[in-house]
C-alpha positions as CSV (number, residue, x, y, z in Angstrom):
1,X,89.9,66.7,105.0
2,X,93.7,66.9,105.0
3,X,95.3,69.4,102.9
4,X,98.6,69.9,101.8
5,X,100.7,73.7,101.4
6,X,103.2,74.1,100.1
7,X,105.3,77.6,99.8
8,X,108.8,78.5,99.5
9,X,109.2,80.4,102.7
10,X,107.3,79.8,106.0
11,X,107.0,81.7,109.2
12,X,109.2,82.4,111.3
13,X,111.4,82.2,108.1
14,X,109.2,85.0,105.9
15,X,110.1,88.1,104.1
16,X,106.9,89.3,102.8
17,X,103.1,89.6,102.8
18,X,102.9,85.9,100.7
19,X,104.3,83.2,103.3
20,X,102.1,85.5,106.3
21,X,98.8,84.8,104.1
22,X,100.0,81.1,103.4
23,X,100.3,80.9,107.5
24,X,97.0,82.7,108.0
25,X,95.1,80.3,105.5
26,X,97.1,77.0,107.5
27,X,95.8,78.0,110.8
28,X,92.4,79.0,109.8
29,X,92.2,75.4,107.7
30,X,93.1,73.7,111.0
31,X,90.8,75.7,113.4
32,X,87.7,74.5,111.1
33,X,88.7,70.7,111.9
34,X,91.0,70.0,108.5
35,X,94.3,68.0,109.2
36,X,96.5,70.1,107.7
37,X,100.7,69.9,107.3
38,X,103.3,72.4,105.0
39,X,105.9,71.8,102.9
40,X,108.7,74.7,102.7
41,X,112.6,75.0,102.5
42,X,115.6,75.9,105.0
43,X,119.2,76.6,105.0
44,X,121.5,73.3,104.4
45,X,122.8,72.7,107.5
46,X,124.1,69.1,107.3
47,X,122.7,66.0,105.4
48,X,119.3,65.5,107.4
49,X,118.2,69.1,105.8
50,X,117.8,67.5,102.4
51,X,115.1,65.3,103.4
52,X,112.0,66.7,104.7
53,X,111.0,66.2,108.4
54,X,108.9,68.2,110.6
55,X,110.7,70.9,112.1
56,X,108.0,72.8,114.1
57,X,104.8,72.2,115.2
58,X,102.4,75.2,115.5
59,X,98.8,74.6,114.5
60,X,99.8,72.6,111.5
61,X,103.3,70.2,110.9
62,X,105.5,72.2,109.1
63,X,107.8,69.9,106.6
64,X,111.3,72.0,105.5
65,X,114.3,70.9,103.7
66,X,117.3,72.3,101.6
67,X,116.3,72.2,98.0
68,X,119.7,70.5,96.3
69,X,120.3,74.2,94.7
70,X,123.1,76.6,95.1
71,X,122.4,78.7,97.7
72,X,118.9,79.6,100.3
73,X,116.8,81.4,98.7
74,X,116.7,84.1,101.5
75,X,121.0,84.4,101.1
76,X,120.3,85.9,97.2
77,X,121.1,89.2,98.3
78,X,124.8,88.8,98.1
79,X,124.9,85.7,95.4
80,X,126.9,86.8,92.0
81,X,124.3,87.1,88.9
82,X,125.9,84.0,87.2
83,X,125.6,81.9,90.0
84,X,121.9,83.1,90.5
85,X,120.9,82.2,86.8
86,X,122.0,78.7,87.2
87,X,119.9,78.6,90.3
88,X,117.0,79.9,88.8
89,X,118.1,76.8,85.8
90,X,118.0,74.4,88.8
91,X,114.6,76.0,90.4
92,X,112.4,75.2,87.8
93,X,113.7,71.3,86.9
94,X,114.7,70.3,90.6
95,X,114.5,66.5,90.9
96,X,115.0,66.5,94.4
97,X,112.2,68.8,94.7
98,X,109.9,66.9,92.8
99,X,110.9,63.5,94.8
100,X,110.2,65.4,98.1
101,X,106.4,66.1,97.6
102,X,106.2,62.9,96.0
103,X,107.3,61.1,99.2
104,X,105.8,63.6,101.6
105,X,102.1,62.6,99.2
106,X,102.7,59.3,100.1
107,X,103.2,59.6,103.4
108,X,100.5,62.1,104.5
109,X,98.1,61.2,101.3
110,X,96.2,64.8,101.2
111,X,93.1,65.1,99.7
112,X,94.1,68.6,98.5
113,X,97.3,70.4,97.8
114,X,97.8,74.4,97.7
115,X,100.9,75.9,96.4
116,X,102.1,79.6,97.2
117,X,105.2,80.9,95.6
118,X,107.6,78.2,94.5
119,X,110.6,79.9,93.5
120,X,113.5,78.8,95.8
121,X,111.4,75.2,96.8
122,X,111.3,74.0,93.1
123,X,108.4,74.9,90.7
124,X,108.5,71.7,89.4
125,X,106.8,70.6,92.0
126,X,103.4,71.6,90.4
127,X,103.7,69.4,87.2
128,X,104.5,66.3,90.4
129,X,101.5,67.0,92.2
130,X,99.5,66.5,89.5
131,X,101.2,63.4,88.2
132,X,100.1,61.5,92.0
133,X,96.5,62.7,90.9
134,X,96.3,64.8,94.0
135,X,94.0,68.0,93.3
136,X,96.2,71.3,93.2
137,X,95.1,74.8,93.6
138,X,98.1,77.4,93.1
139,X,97.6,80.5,94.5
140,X,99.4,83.6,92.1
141,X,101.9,86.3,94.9
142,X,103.6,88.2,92.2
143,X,105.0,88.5,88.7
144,X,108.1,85.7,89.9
145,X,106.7,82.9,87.2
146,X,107.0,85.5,84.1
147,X,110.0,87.5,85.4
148,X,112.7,85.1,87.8
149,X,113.5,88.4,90.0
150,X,109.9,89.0,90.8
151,X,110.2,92.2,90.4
152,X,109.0,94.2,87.5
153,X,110.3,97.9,87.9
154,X,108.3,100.8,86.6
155,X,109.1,102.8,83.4
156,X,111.3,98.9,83.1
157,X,108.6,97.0,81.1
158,X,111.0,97.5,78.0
159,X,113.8,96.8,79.2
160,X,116.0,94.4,77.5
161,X,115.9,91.2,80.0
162,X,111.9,92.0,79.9
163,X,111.6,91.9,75.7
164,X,114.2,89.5,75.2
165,X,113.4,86.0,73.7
166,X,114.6,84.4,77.1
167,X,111.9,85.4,79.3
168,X,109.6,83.9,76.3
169,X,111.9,80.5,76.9
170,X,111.6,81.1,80.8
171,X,107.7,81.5,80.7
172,X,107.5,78.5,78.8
173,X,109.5,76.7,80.9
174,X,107.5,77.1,83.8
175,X,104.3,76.7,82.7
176,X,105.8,73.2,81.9
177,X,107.0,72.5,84.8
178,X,104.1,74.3,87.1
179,X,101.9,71.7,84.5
180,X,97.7,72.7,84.8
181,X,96.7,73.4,88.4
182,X,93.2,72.3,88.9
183,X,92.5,75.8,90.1
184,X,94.1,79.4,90.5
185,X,93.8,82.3,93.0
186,X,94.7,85.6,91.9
187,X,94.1,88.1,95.0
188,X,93.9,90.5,92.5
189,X,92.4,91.2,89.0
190,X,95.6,93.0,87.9
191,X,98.2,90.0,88.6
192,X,95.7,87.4,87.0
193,X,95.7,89.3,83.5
194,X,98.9,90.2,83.6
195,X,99.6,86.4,83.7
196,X,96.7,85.7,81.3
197,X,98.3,88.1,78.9
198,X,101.0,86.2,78.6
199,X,99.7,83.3,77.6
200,X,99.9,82.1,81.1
201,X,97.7,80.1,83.4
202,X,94.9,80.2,80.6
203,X,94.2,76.3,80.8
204,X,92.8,76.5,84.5
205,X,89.9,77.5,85.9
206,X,90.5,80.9,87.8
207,X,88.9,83.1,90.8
208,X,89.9,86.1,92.3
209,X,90.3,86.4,96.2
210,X,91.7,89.5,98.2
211,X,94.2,88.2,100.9
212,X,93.1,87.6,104.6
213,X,92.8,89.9,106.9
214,X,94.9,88.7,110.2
215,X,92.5,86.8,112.5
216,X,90.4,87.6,115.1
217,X,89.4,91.1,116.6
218,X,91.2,94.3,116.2
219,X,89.4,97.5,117.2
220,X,89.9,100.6,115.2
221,X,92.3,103.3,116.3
222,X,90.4,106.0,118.5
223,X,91.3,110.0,119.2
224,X,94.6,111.1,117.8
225,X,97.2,111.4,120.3
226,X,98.6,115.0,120.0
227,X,101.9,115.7,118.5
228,X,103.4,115.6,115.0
229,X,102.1,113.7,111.6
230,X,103.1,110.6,112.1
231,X,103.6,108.4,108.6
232,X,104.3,104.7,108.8
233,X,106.3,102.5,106.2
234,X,106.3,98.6,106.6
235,X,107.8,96.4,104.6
236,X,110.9,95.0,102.9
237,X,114.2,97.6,103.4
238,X,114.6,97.2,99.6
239,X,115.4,99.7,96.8
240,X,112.1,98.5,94.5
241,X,110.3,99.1,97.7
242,X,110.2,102.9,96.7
243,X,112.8,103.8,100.1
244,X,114.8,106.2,98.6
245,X,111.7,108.5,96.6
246,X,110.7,108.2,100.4
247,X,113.4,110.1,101.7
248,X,113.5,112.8,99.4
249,X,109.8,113.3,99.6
250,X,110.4,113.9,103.7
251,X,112.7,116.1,102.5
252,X,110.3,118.2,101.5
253,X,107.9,118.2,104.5
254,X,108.1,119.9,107.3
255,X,110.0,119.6,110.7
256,X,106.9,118.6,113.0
257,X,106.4,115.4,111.0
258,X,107.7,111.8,112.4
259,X,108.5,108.7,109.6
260,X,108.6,105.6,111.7
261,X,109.9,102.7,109.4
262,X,109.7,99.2,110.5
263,X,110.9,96.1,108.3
264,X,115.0,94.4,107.4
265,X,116.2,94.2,104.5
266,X,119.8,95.2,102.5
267,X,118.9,98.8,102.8
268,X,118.7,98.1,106.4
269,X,122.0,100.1,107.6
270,X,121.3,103.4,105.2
271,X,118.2,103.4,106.8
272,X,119.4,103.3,110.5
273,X,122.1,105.9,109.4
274,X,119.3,108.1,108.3
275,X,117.7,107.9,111.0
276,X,120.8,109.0,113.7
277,X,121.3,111.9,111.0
278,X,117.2,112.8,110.9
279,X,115.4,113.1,114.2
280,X,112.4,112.8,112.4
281,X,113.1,109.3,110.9
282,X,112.4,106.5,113.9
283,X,113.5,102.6,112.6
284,X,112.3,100.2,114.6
285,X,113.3,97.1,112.6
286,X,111.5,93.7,112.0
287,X,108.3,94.1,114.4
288,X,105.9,91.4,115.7
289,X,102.1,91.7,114.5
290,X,101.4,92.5,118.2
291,X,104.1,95.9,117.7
292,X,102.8,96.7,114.5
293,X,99.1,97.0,115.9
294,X,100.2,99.3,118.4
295,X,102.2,101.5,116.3
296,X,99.1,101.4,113.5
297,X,96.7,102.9,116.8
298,X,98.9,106.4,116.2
299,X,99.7,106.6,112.8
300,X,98.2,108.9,110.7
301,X,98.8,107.0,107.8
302,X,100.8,104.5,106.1
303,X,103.2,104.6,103.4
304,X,103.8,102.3,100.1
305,X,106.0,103.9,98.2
306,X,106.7,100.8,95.4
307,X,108.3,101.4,92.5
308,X,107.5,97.7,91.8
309,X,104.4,96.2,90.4
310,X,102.9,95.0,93.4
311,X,99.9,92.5,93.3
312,X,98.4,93.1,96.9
313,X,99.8,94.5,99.5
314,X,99.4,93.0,103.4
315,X,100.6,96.0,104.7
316,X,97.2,97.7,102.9
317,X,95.2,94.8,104.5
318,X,96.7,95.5,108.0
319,X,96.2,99.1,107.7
320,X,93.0,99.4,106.7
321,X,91.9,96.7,109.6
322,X,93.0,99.5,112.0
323,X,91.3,102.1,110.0
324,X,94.8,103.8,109.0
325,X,94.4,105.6,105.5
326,X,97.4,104.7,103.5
327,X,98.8,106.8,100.5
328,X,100.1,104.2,97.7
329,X,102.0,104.2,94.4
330,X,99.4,103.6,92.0
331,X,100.5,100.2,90.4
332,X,99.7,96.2,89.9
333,X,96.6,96.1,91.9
334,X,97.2,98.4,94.7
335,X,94.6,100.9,93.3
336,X,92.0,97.9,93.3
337,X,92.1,98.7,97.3
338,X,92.9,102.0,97.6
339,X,89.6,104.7,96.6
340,X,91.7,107.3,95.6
341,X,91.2,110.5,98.5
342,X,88.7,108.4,100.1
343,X,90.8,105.9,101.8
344,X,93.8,106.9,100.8
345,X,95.8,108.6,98.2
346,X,97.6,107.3,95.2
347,X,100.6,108.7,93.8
348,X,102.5,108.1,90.2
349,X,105.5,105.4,91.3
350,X,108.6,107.0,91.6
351,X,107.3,110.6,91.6
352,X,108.8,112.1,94.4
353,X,107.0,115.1,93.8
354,X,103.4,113.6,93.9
355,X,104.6,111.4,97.7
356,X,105.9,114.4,99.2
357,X,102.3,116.4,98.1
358,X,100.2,113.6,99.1
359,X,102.0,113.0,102.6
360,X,102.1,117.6,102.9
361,X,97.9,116.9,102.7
362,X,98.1,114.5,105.0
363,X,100.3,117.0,107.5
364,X,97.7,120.1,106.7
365,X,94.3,117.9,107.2
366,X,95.6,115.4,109.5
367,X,92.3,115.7,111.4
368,X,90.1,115.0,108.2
369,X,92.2,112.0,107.3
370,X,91.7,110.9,111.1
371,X,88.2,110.6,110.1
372,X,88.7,108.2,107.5
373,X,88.9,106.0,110.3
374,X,85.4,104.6,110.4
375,X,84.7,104.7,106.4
376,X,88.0,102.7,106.0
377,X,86.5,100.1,109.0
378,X,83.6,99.9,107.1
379,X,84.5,97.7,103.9
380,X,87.1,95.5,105.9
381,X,85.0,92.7,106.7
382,X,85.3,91.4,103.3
383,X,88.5,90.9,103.6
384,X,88.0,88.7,107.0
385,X,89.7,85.2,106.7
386,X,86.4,83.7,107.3
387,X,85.2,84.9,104.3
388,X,88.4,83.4,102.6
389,X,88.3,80.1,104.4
390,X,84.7,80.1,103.3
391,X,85.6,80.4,100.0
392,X,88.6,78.1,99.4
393,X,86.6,75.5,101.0
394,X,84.0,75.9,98.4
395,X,86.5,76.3,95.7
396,X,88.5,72.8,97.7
397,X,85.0,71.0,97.1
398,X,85.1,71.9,93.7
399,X,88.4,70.7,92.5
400,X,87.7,67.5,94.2
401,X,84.4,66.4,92.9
């Protein structure tokens, strides 16, 4: 079967858990015999980036060109707000877009297309797949398609840009230009009502799928290395991402304690500055999957501090495939993986109070949490990507017939 995905950012150009799952899913799609090619965007760098060509060849052909917009998507950091709501204008009507996957459909004629996230590759590209008759499953990442940012901040929900009539207009919008996907994945039950409860995705056919565990075999971590509590944060340097209630929680923990932080992001320097002034901070930047692994084997548990509604965190996946207990913000559907002081701990978002208590039991029982390990292993397999691939296929089958 040859199958078609398309996702707004693509390894090696990623910035969160959404374009490593879309990879995962590509590989795994290939391995079982599928042809399979992706569709994603790149910086403009000269006319031959607005037409896409294969750039890279890993498992899959990777397709990626500059959507005719303002700016990269991954340059929005330092774009002015008025600039940035024109792009988000452009996004959801993009032409060019559209013509792209209409050309690249004729020239690869897929039996089966699956979007990711769309923002910053055109979501418009939906309502064209389905025009060439081509069966498309979308596949929900976050809250992006009701709120432009993606991000929808705790203690927020009533803020004026989230009540006013134009994120009613920009809902509307995009479910007209996303059209009726044959299918949707949610990985979670949280991000699928959430859209269902406003008024969104209703006219298709849904399942829910936890994300992919990375392939093949990771053993568990084994005996705890001696020395201090060591906590782990990976992810985006960002100040949704719950960073700065991470701080001051430390602030209230001991000296023998280590936070190693791995991830980039804008927040990137007042982390590394932290960590000259605090011994106990260790930032180790972007890290491979290999690194990450290794640095999982001595943690005692993870961190995810969000402040954000998150859907389902990879970083949860990842530790849990190591056996790593990880104390979360209890929000979106983080607690549909976490069982609260069983596996983890969750915490009120933004309490700094509650993260510094539930990283202080951590410190005082570290050898009780160690034991998590093998209950934690326990439940993982579910979230293998055979499973998934299992799954999808099924669910491939189905929009097809």
């Amino acid at each position: 079967m040859k199958i078609g995905i398309v996702s707004n950012l693509y390894p090696p150009a990623a910035r969160g858990g959404a374009e490593l799952v879309a990879q995962r899913i590509a590989d795994e799609l290939y391995i079982r015999g599928h042809e399979v090619f992706v569709l994603s965007s790149q910086p403009y760098d000269g006319v031959r980036t607005l037409f896409p060509s294969i750039r890279e060849r890993t498992l899959e052909a990777v397709y990626r060109f500059f959507p005719l917009n303002f700016y990269y998507l991954r340059h929005d950091h330092s774009i002015p707000f008025p600039i940035r709501a024109l792009w988000h204008v452009v996004d959801l009507f993009n032409p060019f877009s559209r013509g792209a996957i209409r050309h690249l459909i004729k020239d690869e004629q897929p039996d089966v297309i699956f979007t990711h996230n769309l923002k910053g590759i055109g979501i418009s590209i939906g309502k064209e797949i389905q025009k060439q008759g081509i069966p498309h499953i979308h596949t929900l990442h976050d809250v992006q398609l009701s709120v432009p940012s993606g991000l929808l901040i705790a203690g927020g929900e009533d803020a004026w840009q989230n009540t006013s009539f134009l994120r009613r207009w920009y809902e509307k919008a995009v479910m007209s230009q996303i059209g009726t996907p044959d299918m949707v994945i949610s990985p979670s039950e949280f991000l699928l009502k959430f859209h269902h409860d406003r008024g969104m995705m209703t006219n298709s056919p849904s399942e829910i799928i936890p994300n992919p565990l990375p392939p093949g075999m990771i053993n568990p971590r084994g005996e705890r290395i001696d020395g201090p509590t060591r906590f782990l944060y990976i992810g985006q340097l960002e100040k949704h991402k719950g960073i700065i209630e991470l701080f001051d929680a430390l602030e209230q923990l001991p000296d023998d304690v280590q936070l190693h932080i791995a991830g980039e992001g804008t927040l990137g320097e007042y982390v590394s500055q932290r960590a000259e002034r605090d011994r106990r901070i260790k930032y180790h930047g972007f890290v491979s999957l290999k690194h990450l692994v290794s640095i999982l084997r001595s943690t005692d548990a993870v961190i995810v501090p969000s402040t954000c509604y998150e859907n389902s965190p990879t970083v949860i996946y990842e530790a849990f495939l190591i056996g790593v207990p990880v104390i979360a913000s209890r929000i979106g559907g983080i607690p549909e993986l976490i069982e609260d002081r069983e596996t983890g701990w969750l915490v009120e978002p933004g309490n700094v109070d509650e993260l510094a208590a539930g990283m202080l039991r951590c410190y005082e029982r570290q050898d009780e949490w160690w034991a998590m390990t093998k209950k934690i292993r326990a439940n993982v397999e579910k979230y293998s990507v055979k499973n998934y691939i299992d799954r999808l296929e099924t669910l491939m089958q189905t929009v097809i017939k």
